[in-house]
C-alpha positions as CSV (number, residue, x, y, z in Angstrom):
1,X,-1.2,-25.6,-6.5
2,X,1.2,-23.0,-7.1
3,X,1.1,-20.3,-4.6
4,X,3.0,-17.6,-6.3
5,X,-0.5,-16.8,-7.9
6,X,-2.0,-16.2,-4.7
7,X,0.6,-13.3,-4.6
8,X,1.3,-9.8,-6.0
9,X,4.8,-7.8,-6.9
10,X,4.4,-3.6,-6.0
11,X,6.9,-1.5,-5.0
12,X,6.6,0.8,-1.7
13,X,8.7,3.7,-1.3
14,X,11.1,2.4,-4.3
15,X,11.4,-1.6,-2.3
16,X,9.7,-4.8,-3.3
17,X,7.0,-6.1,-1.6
18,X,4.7,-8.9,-1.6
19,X,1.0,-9.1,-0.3
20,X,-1.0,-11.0,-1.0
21,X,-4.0,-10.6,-4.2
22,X,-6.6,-8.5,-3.6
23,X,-5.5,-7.3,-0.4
24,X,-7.2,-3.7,0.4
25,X,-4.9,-1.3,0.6
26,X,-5.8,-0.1,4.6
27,X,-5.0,-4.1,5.2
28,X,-1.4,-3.8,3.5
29,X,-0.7,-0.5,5.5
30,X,-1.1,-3.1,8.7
31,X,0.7,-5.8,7.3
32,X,3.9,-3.6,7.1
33,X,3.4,-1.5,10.8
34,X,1.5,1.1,9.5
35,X,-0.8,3.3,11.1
36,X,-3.4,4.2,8.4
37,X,-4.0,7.6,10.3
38,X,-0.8,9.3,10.4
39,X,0.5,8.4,6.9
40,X,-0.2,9.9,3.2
41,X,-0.4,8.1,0.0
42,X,1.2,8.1,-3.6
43,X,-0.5,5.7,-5.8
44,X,0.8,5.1,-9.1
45,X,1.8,8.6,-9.5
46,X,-0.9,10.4,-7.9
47,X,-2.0,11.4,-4.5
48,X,-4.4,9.1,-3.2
49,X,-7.5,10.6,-1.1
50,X,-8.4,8.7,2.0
51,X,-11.6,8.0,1.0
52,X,-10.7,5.7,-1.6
53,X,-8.7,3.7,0.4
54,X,-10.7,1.3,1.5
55,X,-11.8,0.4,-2.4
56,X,-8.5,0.2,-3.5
57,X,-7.4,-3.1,-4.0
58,X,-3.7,-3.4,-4.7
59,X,-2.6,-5.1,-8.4
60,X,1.0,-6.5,-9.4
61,X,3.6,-3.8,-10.3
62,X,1.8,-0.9,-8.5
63,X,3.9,1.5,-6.8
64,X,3.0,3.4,-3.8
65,X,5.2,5.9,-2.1
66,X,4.0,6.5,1.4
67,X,4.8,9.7,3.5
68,X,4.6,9.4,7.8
69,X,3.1,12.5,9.3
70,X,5.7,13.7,12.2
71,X,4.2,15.9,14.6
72,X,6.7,17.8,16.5
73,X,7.4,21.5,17.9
């Protein structure tokens, strides 16, 4: 079996990654050392609200551009 099916192409923050298909996009923020809470999202060109997270489920050649929250004084 070829596994290259069982995975997807997207770019984050203009660099490839792989995950793998049908991964849910709060999973992929852990995959990569993400905290799902302190970080906003860019989906294909549009700002993503958190409550669609968890039924997003990432397909090849999407691109996601993801913002950390700093808190500071």
């Amino acid at each position: 079996m070829d596994s290259s099916i069982d995975a997807i192409a997207l770019q984050v923050n203009g660099e490839s990654k792989t995950c793998p298909l049908g991964t849910k996009l709060p999973e992929f923020l852990i995959q990569v050392g993400l905290n799902p809470q302190l970080i906003a999202i860019e989906y294909n060109g549009e700002i993503l609200a958190r409550p669609l997270w968890e039924s997003t489920a990432l397909q090849a050649n999407d691109r996601l551009e993801i913002v950390t929250i700093v808190g500071g004084g």
